[in-house]
PDB file of N, CA, C and O in Angstrom, chain B, residues numbered from 101:
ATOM      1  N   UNK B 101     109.517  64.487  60.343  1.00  0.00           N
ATOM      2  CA  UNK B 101     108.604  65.351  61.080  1.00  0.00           C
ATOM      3  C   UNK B 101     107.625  64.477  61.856  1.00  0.00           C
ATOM      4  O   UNK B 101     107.260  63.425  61.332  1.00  0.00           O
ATOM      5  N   UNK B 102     107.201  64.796  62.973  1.00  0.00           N
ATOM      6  CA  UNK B 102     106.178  63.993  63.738  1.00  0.00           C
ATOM      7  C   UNK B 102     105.357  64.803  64.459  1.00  0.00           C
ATOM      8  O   UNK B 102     105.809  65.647  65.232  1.00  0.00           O
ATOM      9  N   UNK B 103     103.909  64.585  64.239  1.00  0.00           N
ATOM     10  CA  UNK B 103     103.001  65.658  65.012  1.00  0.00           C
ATOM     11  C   UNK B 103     102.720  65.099  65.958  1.00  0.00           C
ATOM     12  O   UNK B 103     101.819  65.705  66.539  1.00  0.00           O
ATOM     13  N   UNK B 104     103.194  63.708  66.751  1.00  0.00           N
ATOM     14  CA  UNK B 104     102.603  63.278  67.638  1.00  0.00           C
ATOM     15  C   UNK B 104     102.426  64.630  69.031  1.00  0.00           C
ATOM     16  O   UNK B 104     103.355  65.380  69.331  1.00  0.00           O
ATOM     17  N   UNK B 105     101.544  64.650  69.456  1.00  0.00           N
ATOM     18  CA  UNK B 105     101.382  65.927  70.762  1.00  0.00           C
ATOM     19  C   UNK B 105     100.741  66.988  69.816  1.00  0.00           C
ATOM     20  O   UNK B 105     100.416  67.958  70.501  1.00  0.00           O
ATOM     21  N   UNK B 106     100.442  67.168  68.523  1.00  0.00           N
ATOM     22  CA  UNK B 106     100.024  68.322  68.100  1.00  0.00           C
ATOM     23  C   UNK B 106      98.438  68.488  68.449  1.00  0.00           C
ATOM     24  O   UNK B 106      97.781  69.516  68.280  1.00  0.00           O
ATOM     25  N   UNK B 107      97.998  67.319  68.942  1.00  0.00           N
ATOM     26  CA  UNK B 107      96.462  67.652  69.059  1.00  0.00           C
ATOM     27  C   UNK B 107      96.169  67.014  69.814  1.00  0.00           C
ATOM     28  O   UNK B 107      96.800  66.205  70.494  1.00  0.00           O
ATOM     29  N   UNK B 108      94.880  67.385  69.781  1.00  0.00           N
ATOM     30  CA  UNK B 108      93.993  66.438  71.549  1.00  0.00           C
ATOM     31  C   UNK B 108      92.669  66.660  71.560  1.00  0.00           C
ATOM     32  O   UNK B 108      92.163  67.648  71.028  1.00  0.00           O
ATOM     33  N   UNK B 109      91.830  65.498  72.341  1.00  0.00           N
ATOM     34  CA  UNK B 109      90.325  65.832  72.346  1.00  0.00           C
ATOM     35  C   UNK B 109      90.239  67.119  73.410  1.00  0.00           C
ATOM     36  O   UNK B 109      90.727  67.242  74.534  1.00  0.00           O
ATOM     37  N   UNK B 110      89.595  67.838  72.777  1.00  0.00           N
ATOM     38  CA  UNK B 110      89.090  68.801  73.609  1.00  0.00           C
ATOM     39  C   UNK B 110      88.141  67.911  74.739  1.00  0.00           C
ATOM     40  O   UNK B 110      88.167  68.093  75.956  1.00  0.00           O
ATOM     41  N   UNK B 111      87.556  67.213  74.235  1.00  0.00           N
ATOM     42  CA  UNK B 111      86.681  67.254  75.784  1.00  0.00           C
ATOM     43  C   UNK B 111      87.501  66.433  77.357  1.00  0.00           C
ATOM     44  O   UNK B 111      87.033  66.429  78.495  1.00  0.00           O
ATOM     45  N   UNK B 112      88.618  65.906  76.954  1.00  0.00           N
ATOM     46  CA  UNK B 112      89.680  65.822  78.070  1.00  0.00           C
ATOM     47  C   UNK B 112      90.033  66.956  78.918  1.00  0.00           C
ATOM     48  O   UNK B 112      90.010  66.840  80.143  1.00  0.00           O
ATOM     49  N   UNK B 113      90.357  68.041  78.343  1.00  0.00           N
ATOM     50  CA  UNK B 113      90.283  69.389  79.092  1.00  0.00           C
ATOM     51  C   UNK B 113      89.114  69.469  79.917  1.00  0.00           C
ATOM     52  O   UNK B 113      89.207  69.451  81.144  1.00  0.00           O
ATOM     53  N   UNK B 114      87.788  69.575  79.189  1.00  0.00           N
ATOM     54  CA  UNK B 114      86.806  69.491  79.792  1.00  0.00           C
ATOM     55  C   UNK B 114      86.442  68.663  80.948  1.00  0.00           C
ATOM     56  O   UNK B 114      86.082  69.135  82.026  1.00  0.00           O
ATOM     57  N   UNK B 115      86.557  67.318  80.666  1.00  0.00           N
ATOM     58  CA  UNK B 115      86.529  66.275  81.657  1.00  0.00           C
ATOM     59  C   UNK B 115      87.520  66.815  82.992  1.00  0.00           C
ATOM     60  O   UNK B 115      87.155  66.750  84.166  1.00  0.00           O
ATOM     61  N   UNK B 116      88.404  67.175  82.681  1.00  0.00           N
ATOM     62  CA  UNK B 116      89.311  67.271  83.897  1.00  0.00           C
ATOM     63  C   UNK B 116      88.799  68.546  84.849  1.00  0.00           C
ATOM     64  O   UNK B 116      88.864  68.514  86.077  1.00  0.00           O
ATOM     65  N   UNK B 117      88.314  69.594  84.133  1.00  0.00           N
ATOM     66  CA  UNK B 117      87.431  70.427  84.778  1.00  0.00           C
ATOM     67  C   UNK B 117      86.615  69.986  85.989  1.00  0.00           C
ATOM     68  O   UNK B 117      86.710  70.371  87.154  1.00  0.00           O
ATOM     69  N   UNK B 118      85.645  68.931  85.350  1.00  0.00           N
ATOM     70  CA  UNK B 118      84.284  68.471  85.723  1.00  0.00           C
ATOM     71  C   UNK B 118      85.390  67.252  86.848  1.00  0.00           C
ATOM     72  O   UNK B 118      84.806  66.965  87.893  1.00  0.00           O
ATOM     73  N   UNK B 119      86.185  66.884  86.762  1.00  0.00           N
ATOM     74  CA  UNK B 119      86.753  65.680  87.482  1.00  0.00           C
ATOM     75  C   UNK B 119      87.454  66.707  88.964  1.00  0.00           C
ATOM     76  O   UNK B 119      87.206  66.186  90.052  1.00  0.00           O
ATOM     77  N   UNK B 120      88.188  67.929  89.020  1.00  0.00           N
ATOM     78  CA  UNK B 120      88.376  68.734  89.603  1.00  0.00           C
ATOM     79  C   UNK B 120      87.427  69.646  90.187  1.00  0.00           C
ATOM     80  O   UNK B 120      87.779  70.223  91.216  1.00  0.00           O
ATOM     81  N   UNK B 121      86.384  69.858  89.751  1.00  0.00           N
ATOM     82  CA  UNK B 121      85.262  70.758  90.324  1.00  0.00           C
ATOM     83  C   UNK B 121      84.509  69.774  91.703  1.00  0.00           C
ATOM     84  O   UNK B 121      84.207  70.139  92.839  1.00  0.00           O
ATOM     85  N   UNK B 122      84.380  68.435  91.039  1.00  0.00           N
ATOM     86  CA  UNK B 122      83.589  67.515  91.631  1.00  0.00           C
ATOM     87  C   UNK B 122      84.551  66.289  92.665  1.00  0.00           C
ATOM     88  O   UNK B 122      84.352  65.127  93.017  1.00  0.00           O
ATOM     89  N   UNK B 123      85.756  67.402  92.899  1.00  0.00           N
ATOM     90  CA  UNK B 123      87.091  66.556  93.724  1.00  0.00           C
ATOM     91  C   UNK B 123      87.480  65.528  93.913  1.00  0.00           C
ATOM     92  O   UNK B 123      88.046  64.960  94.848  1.00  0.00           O
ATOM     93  N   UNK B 124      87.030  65.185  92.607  1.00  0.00           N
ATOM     94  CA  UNK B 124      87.179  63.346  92.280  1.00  0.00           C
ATOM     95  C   UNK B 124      88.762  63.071  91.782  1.00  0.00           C
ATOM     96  O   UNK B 124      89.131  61.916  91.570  1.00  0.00           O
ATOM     97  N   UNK B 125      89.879  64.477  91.571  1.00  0.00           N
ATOM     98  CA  UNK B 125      91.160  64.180  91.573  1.00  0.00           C
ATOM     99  C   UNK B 125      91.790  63.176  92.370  1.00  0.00           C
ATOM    100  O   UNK B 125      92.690  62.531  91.832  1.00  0.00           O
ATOM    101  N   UNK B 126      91.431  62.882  93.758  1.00  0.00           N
ATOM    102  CA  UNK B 126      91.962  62.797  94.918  1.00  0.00           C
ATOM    103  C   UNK B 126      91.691  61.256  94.969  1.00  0.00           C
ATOM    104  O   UNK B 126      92.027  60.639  95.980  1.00  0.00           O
ATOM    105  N   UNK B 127      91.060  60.570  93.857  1.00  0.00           N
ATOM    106  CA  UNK B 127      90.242  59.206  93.911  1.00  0.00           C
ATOM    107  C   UNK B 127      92.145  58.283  93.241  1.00  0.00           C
ATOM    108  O   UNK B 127      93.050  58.902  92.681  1.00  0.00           O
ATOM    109  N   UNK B 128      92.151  56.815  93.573  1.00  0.00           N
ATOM    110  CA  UNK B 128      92.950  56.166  93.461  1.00  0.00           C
ATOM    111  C   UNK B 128      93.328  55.801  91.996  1.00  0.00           C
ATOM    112  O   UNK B 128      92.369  55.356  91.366  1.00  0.00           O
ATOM    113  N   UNK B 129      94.403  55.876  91.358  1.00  0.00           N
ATOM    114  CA  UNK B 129      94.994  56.157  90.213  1.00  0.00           C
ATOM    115  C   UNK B 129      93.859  55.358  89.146  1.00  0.00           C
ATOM    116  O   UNK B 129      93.157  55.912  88.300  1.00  0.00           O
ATOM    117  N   UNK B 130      93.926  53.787  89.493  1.00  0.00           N
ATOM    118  CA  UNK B 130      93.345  53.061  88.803  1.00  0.00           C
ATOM    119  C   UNK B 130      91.700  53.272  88.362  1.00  0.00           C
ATOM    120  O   UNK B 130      91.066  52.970  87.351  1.00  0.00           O
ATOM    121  N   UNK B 131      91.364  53.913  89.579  1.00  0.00           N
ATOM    122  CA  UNK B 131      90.223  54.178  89.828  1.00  0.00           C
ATOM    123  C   UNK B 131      89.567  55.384  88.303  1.00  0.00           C
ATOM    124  O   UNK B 131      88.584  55.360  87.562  1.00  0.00           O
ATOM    125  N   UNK B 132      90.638  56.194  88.447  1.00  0.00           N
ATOM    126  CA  UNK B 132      90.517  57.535  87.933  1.00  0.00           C
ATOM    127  C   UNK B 132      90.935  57.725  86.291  1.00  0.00           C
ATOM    128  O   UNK B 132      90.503  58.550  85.486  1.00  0.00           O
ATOM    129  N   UNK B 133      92.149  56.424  86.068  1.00  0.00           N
ATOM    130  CA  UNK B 133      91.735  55.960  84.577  1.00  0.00           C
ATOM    131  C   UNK B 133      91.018  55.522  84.062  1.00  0.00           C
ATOM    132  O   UNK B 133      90.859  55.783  82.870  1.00  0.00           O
ATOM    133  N   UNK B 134      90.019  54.387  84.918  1.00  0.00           N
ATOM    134  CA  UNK B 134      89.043  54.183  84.044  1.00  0.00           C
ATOM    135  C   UNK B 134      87.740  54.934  84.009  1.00  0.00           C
ATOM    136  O   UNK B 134      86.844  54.620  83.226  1.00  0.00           O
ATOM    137  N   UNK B 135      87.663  55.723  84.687  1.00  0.00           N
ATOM    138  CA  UNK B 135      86.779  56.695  85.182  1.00  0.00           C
ATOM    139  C   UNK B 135      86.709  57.690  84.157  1.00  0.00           C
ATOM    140  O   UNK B 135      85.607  58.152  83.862  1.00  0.00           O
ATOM    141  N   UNK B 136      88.250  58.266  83.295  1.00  0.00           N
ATOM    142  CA  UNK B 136      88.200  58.847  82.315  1.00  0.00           C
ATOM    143  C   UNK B 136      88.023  57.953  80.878  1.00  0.00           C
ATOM    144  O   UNK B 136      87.365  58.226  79.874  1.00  0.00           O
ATOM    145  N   UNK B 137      88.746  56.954  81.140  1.00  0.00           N
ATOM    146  CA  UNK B 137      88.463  56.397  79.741  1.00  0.00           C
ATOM    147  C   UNK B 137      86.948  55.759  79.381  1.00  0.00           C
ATOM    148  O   UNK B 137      86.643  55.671  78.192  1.00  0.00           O
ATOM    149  N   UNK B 138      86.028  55.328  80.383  1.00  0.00           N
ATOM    150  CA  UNK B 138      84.626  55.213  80.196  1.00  0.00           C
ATOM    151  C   UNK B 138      84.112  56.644  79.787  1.00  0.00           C
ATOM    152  O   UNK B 138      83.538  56.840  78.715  1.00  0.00           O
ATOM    153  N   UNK B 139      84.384  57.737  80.815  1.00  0.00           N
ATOM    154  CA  UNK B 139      83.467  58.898  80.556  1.00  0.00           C
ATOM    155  C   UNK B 139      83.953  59.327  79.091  1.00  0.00           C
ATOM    156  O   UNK B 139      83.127  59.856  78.348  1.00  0.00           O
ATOM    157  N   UNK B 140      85.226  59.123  78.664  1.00  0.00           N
ATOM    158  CA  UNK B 140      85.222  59.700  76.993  1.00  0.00           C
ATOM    159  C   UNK B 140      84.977  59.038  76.043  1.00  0.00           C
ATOM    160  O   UNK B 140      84.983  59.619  74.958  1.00  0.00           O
ATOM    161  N   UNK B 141      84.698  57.715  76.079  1.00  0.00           N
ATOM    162  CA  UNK B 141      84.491  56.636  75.100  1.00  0.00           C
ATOM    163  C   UNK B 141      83.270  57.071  75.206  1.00  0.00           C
ATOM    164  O   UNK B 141      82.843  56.788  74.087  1.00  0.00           O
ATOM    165  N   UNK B 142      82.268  57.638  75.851  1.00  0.00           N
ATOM    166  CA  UNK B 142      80.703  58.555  75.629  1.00  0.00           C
ATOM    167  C   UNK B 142      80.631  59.592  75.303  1.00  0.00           C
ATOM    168  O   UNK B 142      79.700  60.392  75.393  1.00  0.00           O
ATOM    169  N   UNK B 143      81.605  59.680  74.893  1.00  0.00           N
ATOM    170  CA  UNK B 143      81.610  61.429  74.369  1.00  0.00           C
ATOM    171  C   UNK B 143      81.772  61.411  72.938  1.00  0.00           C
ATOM    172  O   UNK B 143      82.196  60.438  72.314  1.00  0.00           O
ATOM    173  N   UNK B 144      81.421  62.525  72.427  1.00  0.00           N
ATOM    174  CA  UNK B 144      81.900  62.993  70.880  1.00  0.00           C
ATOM    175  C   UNK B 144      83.148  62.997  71.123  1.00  0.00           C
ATOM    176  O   UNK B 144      83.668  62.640  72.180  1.00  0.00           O
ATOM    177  N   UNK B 145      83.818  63.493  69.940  1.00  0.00           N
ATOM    178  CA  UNK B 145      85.512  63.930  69.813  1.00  0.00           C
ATOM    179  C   UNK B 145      85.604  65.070  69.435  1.00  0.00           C
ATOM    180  O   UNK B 145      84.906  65.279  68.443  1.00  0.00           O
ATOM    181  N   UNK B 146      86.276  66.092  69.858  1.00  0.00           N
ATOM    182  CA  UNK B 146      86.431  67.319  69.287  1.00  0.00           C
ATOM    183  C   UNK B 146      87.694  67.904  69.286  1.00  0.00           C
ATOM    184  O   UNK B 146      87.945  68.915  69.941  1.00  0.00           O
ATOM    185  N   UNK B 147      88.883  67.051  68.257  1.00  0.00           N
ATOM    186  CA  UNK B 147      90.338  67.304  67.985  1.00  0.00           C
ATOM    187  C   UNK B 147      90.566  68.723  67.605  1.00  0.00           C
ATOM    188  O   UNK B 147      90.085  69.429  66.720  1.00  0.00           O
ATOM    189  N   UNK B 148      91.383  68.914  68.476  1.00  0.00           N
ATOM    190  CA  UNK B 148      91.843  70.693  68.422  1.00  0.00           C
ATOM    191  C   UNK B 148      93.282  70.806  68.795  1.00  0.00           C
ATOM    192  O   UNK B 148      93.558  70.407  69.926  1.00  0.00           O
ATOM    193  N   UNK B 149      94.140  71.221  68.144  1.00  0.00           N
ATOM    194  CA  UNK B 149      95.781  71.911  68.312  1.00  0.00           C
ATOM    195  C   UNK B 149      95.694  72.895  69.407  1.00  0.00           C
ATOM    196  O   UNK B 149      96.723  72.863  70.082  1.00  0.00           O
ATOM    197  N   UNK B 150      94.935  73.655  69.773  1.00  0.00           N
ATOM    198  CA  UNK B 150      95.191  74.715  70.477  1.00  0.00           C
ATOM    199  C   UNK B 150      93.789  75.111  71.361  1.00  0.00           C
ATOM    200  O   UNK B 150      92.830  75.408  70.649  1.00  0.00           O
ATOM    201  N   UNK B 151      93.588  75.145  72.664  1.00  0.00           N
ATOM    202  CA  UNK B 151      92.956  74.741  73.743  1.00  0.00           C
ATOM    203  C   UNK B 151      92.455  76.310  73.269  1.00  0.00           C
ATOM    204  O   UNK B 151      91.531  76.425  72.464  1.00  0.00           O
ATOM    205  N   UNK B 152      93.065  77.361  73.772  1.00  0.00           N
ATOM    206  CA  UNK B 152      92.694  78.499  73.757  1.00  0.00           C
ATOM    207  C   UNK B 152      91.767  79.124  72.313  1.00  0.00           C
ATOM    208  O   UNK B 152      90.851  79.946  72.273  1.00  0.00           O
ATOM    209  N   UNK B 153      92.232  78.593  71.560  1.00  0.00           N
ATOM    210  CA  UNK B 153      91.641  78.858  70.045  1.00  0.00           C
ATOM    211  C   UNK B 153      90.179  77.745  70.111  1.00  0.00           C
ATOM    212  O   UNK B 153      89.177  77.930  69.420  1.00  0.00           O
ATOM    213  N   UNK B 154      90.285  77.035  70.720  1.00  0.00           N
ATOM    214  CA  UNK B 154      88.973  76.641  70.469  1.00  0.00           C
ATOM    215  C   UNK B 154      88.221  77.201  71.556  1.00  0.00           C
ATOM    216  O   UNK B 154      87.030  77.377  71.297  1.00  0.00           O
ATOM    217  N   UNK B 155      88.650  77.563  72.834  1.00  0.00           N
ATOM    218  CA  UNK B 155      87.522  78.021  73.918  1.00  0.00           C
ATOM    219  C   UNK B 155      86.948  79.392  73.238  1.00  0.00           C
ATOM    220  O   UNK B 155      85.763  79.587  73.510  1.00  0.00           O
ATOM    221  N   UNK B 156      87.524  80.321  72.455  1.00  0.00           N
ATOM    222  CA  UNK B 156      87.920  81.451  71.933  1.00  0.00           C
ATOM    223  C   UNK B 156      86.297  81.398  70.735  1.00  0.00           C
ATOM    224  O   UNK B 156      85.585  82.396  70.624  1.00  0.00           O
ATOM    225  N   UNK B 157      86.067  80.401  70.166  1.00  0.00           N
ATOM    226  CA  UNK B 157      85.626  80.014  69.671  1.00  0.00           C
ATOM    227  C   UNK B 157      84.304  79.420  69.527  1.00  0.00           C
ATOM    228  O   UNK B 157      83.429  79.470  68.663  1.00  0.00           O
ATOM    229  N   UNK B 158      84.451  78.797  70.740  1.00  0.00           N
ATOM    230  CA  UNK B 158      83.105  78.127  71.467  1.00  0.00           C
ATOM    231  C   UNK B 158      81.643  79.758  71.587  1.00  0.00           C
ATOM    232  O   UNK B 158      81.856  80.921  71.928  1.00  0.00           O
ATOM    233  N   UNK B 159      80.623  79.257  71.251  1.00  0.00           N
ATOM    234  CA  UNK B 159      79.640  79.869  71.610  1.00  0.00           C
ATOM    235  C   UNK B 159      79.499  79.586  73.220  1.00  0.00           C
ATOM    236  O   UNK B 159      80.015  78.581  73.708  1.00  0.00           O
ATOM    237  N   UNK B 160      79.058  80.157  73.701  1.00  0.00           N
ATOM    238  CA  UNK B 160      78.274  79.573  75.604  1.00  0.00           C
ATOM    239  C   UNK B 160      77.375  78.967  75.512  1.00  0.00           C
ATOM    240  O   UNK B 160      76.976  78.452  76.557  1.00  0.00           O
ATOM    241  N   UNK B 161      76.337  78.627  73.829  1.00  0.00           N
ATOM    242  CA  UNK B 161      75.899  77.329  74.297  1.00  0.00           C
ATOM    243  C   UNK B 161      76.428  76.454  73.701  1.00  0.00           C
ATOM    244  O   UNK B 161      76.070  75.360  74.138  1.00  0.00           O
ATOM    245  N   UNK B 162      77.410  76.364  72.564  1.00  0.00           N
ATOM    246  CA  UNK B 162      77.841  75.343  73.015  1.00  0.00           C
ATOM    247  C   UNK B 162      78.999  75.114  74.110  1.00  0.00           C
ATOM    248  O   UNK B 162      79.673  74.087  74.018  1.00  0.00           O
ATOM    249  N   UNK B 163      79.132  75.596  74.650  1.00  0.00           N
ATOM    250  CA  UNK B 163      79.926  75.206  75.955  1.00  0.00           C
ATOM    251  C   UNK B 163      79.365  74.326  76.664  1.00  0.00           C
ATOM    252  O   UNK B 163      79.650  73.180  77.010  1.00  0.00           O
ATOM    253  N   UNK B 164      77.934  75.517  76.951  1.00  0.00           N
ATOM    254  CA  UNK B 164      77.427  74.134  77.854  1.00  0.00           C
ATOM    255  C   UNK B 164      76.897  73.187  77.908  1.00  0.00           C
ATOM    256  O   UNK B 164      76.591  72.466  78.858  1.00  0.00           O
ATOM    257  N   UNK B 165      76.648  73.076  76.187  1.00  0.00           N
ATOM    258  CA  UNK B 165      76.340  71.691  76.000  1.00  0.00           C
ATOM    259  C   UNK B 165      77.077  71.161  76.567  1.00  0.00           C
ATOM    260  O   UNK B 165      76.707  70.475  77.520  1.00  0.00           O
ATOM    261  N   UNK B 166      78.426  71.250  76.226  1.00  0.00           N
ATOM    262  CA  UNK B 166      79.775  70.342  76.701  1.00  0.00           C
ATOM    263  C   UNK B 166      79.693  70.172  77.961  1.00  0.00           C
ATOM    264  O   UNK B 166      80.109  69.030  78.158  1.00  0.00           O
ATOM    265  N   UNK B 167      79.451  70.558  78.763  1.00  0.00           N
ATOM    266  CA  UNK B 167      79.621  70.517  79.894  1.00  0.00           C
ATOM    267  C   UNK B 167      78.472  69.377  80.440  1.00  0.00           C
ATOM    268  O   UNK B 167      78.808  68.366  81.057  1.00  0.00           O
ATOM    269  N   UNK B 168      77.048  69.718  80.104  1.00  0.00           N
ATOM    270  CA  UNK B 168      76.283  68.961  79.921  1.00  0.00           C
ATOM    271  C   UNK B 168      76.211  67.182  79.825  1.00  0.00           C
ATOM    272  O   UNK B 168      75.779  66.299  80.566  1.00  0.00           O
ATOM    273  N   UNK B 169      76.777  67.217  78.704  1.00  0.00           N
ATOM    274  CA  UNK B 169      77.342  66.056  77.902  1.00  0.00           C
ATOM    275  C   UNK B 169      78.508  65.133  79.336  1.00  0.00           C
ATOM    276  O   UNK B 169      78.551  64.066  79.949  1.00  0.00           O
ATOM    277  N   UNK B 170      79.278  66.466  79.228  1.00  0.00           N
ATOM    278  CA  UNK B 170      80.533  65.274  79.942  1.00  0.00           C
ATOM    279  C   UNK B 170      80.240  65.112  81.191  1.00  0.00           C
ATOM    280  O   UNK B 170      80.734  64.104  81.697  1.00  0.00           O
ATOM    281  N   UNK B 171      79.323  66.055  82.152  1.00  0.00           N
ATOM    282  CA  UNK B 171      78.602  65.240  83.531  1.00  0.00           C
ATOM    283  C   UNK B 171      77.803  64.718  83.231  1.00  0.00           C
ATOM    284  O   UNK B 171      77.443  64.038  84.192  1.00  0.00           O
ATOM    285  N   UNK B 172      76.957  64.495  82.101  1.00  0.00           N
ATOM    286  CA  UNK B 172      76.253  63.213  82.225  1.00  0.00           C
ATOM    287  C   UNK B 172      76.661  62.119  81.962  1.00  0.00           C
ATOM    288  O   UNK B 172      76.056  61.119  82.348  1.00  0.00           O
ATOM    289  N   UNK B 173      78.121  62.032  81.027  1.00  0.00           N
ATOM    290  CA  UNK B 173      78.413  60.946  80.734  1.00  0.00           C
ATOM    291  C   UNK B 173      79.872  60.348  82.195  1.00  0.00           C
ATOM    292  O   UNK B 173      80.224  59.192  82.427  1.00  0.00           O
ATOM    293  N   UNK B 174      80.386  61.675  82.891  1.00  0.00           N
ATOM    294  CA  UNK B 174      81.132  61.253  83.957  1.00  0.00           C
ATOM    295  C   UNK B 174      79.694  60.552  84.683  1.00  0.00           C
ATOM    296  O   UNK B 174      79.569  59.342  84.492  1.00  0.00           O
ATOM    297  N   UNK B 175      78.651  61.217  85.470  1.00  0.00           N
ATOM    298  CA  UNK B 175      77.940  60.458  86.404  1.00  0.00           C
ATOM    299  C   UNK B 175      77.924  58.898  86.084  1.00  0.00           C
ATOM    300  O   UNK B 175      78.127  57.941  86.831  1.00  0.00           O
ATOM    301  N   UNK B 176      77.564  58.966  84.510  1.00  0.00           N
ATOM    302  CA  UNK B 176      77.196  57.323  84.637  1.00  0.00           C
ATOM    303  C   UNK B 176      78.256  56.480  84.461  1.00  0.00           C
ATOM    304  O   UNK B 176      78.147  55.277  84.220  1.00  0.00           O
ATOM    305  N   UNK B 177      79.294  57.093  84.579  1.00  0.00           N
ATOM    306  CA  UNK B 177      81.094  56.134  84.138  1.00  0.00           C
ATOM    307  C   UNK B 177      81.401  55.847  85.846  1.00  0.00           C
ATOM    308  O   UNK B 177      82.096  54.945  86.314  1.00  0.00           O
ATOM    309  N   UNK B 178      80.710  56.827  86.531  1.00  0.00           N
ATOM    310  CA  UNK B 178      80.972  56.862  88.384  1.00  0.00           C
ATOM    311  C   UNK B 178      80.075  55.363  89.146  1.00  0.00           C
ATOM    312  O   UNK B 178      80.196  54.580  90.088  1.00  0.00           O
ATOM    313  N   UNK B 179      79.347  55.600  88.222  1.00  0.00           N
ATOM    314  CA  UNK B 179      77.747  54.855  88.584  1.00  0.00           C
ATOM    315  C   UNK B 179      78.457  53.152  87.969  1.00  0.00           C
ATOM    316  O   UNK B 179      78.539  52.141  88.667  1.00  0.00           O
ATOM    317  N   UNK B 180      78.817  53.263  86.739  1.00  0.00           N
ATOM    318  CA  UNK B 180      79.186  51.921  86.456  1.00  0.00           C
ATOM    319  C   UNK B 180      80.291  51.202  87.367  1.00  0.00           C
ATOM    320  O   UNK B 180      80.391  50.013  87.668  1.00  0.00           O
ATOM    321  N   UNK B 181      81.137  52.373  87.732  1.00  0.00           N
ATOM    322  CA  UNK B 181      82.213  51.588  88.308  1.00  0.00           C
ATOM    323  C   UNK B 181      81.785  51.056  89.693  1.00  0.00           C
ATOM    324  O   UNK B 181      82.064  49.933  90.114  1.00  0.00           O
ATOM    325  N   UNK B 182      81.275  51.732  90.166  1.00  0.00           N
ATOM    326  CA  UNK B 182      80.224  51.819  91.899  1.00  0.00           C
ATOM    327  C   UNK B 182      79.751  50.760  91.746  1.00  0.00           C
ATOM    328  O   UNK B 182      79.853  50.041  92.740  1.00  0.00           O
ATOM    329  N   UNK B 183      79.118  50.207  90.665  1.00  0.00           N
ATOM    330  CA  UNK B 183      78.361  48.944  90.309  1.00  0.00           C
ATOM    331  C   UNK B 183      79.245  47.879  90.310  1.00  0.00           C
ATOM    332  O   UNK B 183      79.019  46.991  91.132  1.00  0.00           O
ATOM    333  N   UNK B 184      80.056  47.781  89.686  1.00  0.00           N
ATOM    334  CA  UNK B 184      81.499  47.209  89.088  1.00  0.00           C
ATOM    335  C   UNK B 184      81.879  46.761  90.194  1.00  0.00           C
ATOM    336  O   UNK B 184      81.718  45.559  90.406  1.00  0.00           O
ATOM    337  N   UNK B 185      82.602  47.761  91.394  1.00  0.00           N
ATOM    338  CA  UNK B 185      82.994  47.433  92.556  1.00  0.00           C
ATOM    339  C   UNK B 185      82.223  46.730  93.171  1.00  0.00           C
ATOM    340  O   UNK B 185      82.597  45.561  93.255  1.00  0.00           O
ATOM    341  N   UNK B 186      80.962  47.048  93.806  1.00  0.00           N
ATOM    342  CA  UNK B 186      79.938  46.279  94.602  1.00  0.00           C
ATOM    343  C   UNK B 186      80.025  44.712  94.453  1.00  0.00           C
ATOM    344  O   UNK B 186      79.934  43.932  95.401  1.00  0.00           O
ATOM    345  N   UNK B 187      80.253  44.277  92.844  1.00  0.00           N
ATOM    346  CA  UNK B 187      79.405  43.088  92.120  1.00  0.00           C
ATOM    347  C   UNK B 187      80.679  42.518  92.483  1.00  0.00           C
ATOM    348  O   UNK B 187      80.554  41.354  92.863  1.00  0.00           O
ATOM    349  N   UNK B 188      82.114  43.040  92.495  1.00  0.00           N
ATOM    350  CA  UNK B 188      83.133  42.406  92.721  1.00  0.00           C
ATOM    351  C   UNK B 188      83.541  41.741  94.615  1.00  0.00           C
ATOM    352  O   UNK B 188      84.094  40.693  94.949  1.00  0.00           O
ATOM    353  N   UNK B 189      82.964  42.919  95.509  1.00  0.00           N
ATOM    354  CA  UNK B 189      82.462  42.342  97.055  1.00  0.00           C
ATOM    355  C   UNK B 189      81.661  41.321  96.654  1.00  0.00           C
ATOM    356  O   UNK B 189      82.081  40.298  97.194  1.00  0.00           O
ATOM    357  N   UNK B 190      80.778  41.108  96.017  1.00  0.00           N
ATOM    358  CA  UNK B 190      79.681  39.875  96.573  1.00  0.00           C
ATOM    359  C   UNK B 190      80.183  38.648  95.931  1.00  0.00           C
ATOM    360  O   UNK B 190      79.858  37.510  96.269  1.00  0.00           O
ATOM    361  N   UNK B 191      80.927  38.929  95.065  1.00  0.00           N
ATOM    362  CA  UNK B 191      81.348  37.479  94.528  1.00  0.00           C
ATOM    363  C   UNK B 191      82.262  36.734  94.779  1.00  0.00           C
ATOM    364  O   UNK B 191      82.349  35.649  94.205  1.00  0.00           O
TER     365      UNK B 191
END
């Protein structure tokens, strides 16, 4: 038996929301992995089997905490890389 695929951070769903709302899909592959893997390495974890059962679930505030949480922690994963890039022109 193998559960690999049985679960997932919820706030990846989320993130992709906030990454699609703010049309940052459209940004260059490399760009956009590390863009997610900074913004979730700042996040809590919130492992869930079933996307719908947990939105189902969620109060609205905590939703928007979540929401909260993962644009503040996307802005500053945007902000580091912006930095990142720059420092890499001047050198």
């Amino acid at each position: 038996m193998t559960i690999e695929g049985e679960f997932h951070n919820y706030y990846e769903k989320v993130l992709f929301e906030h990454l699609e709302a703010n049309d940052l899909l459209e940004k260059d592959e490399d760009y956009l992995a590390d863009l997610c893997c900074i913004t979730l390495n700042h996040l809590p974890t919130k492992y869930v089997r079933h996307d719908v059962d947990t939105a189902f679930f969620l109060t609205r505030a905590e939703r928007a905490r979540m929401d909260i949480k993962v644009n503040r922690a996307l802005q500053d994963a945007i902000e580091y890389l912006d930095q990142e890039f720059l420092d890499q022109e001047t050198t």
